[in-house]
C-alpha positions in Angstrom: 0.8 32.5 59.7 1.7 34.5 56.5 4.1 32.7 54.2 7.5 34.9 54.6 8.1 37.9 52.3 11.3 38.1 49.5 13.3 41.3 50.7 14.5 41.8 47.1 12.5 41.9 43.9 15.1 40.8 41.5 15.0 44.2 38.9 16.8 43.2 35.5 18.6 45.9 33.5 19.5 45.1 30.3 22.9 46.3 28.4 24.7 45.1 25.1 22.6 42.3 25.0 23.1 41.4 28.2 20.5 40.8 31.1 22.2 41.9 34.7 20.3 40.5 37.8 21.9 42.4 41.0 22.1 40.0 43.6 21.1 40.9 47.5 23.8 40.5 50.4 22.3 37.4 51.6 21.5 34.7 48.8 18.9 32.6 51.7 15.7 31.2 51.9 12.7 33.4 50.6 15.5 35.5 48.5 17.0 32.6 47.1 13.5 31.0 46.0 12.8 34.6 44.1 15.5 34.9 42.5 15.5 31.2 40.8 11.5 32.1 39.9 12.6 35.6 38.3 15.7 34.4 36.2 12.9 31.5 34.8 10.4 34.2 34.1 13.0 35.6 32.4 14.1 33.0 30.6 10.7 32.0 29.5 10.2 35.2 27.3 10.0 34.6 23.6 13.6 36.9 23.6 16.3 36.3 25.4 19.5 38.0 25.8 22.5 36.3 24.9 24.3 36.4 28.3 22.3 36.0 32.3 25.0 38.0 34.2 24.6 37.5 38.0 26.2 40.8 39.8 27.4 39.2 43.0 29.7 42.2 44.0 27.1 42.9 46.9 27.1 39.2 48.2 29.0 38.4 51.7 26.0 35.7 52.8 24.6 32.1 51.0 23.4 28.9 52.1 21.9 25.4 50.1 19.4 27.2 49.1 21.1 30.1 47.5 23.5 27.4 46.0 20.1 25.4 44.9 18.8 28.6 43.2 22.3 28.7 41.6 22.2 25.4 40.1 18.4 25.5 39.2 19.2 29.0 36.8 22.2 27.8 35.2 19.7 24.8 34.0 17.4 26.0 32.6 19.7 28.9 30.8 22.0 26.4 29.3 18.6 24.6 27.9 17.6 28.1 26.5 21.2 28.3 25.3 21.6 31.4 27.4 25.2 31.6 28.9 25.2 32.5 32.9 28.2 34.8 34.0 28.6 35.4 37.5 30.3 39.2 38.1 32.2 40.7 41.0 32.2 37.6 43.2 33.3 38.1 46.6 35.7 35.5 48.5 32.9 34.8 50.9 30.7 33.4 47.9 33.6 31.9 45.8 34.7 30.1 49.2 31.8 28.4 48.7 31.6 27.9 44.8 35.4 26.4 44.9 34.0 24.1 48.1 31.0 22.6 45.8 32.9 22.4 42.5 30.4 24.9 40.6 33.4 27.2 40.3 34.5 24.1 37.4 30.8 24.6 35.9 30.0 28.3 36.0 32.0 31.1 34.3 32.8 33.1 37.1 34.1 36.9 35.7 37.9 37.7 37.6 37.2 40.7 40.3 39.0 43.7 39.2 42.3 44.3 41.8 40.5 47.0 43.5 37.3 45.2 44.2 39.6 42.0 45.2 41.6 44.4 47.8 38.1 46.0 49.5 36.8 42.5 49.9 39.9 40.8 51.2 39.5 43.3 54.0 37.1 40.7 55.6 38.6 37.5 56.5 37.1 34.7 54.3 34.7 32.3 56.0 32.8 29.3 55.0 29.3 30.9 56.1 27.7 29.8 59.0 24.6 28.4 57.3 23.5 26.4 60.9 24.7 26.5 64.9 26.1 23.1 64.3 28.1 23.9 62.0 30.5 25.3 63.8 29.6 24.1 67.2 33.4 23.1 68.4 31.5 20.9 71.0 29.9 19.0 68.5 32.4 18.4 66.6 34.7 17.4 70.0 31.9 14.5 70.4 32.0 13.8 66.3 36.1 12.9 66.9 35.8 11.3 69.6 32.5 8.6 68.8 34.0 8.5 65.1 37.5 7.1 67.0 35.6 4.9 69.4 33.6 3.8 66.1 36.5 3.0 64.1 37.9 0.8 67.1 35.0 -1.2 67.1 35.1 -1.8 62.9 38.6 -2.7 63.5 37.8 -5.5 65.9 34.5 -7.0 63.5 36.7 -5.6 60.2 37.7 -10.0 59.3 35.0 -11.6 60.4 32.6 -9.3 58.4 35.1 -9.1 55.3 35.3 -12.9 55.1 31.2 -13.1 55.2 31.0 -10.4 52.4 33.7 -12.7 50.2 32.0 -15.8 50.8 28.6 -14.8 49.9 29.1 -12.8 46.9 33.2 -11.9 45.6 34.2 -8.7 45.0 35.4 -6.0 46.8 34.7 -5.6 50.9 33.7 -1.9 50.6 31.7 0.2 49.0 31.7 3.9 48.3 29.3 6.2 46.2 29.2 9.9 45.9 27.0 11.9 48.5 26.3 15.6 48.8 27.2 16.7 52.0 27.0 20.5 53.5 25.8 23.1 51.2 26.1 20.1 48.2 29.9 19.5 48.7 30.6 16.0 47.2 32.1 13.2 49.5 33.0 9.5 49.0 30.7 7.9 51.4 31.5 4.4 52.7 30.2 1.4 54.1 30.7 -2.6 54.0 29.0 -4.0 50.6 25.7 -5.5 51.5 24.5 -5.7 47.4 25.8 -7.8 44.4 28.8 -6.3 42.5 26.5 -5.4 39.5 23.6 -3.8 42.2 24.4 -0.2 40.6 23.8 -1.5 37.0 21.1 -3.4 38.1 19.2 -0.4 39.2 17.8 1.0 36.6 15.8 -2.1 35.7 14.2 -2.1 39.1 13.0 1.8 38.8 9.6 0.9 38.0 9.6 -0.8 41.3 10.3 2.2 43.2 8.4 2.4 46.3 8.7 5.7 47.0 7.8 8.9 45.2 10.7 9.2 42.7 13.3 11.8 44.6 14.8 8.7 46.5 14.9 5.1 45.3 13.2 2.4 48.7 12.5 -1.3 47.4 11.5 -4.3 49.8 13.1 -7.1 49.3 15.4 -5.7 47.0 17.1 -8.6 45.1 20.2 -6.8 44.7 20.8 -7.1 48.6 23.0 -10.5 49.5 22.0 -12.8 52.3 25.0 -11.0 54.4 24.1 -8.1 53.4 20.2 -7.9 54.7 22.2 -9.5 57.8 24.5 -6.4 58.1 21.5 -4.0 56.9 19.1 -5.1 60.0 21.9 -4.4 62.6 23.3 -1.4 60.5 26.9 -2.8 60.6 27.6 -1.9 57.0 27.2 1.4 58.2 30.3 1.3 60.4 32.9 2.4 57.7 31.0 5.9 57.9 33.2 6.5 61.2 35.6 7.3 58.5 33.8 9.8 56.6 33.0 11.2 60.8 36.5 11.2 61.6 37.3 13.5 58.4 34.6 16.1 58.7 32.7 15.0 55.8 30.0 13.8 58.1 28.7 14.0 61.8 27.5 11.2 64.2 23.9 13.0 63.9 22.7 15.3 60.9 20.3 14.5 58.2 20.3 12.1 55.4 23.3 12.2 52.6 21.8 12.5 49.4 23.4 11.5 45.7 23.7 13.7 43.7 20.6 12.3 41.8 18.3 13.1 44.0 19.8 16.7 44.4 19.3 17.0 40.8 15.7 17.2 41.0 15.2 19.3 44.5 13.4 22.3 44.3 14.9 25.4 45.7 13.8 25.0 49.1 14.3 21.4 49.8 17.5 22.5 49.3 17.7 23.6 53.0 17.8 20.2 54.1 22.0 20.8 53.2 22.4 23.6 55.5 23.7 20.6 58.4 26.5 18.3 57.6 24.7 14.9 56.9 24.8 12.3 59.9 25.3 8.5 60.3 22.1 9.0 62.3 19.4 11.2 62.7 15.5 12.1 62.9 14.4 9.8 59.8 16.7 7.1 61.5 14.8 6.7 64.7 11.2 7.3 62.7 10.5 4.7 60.5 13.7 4.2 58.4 13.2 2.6 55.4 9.3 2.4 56.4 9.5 6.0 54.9 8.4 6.4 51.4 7.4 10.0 51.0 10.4 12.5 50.3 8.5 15.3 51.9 8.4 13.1 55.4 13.0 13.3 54.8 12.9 17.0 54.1 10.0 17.1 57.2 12.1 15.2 59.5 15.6 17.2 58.4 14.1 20.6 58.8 12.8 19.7 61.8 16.7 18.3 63.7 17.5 21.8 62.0 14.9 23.5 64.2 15.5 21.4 67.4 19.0 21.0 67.7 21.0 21.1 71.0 24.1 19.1 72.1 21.7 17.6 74.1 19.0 16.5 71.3 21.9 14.8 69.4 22.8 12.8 72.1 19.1 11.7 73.0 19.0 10.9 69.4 22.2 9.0 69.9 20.5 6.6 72.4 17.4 6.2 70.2 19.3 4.9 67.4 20.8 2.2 69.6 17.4 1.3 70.6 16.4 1.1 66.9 19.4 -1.3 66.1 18.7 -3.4 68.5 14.5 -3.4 67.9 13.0 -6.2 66.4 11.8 -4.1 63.2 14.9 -2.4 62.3 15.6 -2.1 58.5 18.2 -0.3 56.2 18.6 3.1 55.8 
């Protein structure tokens, strides 16, 4: 089957020293991958302009992978000390820059009053980058596990607390920064299974990386406590994430939560992958775990609960991950 086909070509008009780049109504997929490789051809001419201006006033539509090609121009323009403006944008695009933070990074032009007043005509939505993501079913099921969840953390809370402070003091949680739909940051959370210094201790044990570089997989990691490979095997540390569930930041299934690390060096379309909210469970969860190594086998596995989900596939999904806990070979995510 024929690769798919950009609808746009990305035409550049140049004016006072500026370079304009119209942008199409949807900023998705195909589009979103041509217009991050035009902007570099652009940017790799032995003249550049002095300002990338990004005409957005025709935008209503963009997922991740808009949002990736976003992040990927503004880059490489800042190495090429080119200054990115993005003109005319809409409420249904800035919805989404103010929901990922980029409206902090990127100079974002105001919309004159009359272009504000035509666009507020539409009522401003988040866009509907996935089914799921605004399934009310699914998020019915996402209340009511992440309740029963956080019932059954309350009743193993002291018992596990104490274990954590005996083996290693320090504090009884721990929380890092995820990307979660379309790259909006969360505090993710789960009962510390590592030493207190595991995070400074990291970069030692890079060239020990067992995968290919885009995520960080060690066995035996030494950084892990004797609770903490304990609470690893039967996933317990992972029960604090009922939490993150409960306030939307998460679902009981999706795909893996990222840091913003490995976002850092996606490519475009791997950026896809953030179309879903990220789940306590999912695909590379009941396929291996931390027996994957390959990043392309994550963004394989994500693409493909993308493709296959149903109410019904998250809930057979559901049942396979107790299975997992409970198998013989289980290991941390």
């Amino acid at each position: 089957m024929a690769d798919p086909v950009p609808e746009t070509s990305f035409e550049v008009n140049f004016t006072n020293g500026a370079a304009v780049m119209q942008i199409p109504v949807r900023l998705a997929g195909v589009d979103a991958v041509a217009f991050k490789d035009a902007c570099h051809q652009l940017l790799e001419k032995s003249s550049l302009p002095e300002n990338l201006v990004f005409d957005f006033s025709q935008t209503t539509f963009i997922d991740s992978s808009g949002i990736g090609a976003i992040v990927s121009n503004h880059k490489i323009a800042r190495i090429k000390d080119v200054k990115v403006v993005l003109r005319g944008v809409l409420p249904q695009v800035k919805a989404v820059l103010e929901m990922t933070a980029l409206d902090k990074v990127l100079t974002i032009e105001p919309v004159e009053a009359s272009e504000n007043s035509v666009a507020n005509r539409s009522k401003t939505e988040l866009p509907t980058t996935h089914p799921s993501v605004q399934s009310k079913v699914k998020r019915t099921l996402d209340v009511v596990g992440s309740l029963v969840g956080l019932g059954i953390t309350a009743l193993v809370f002291i018992p596990i607390a104490l274990a954590i402070k005996l083996n290693d003091p320090g504090p009884i949680l721990f929380s890092q920064t995820r990307l979660g739909w379309m790259g909006k940051p969360f505090k993710i959370w789960k009962f510390r299974s590592m030493y207190v210094d595991a995070e400074a201790r990291k970069k030692e044990l890079e060239n020990q990386n067992q995968a290919d570089g885009k995520v960080f997989k060690m066995e035996n990691d030494p950084r892990i406590t004797k609770v903490g490979r304990i609470l690893r095997k039967t996933s317990l540390d992972e029960l604090p994430q009922f939490w993150n569930v409960l306030k939307g930041e998460m679902s009981l299934v999706g795909t893996r939560p990222p840091t913003p690390n490995e976002v850092d060096i996606y490519e475009v379309p791997e950026w896809q992958r953030l179309d879903v909210k990220p789940g306590m469970t999912g695909e590379w969860q009941v396929n291996g775990r931390s027996s994957i190594r390959n990043f392309e086998d994550i963004i394989r596995l994500d693409l493909r609960y993308q493709q296959n989900w149903s109410l019904a596939y998250d809930l057979k999904l559901i049942l396979k991950t107790i299975l997992v806990v409970f198998r013989k070979d289980s290991g941390a995510v």
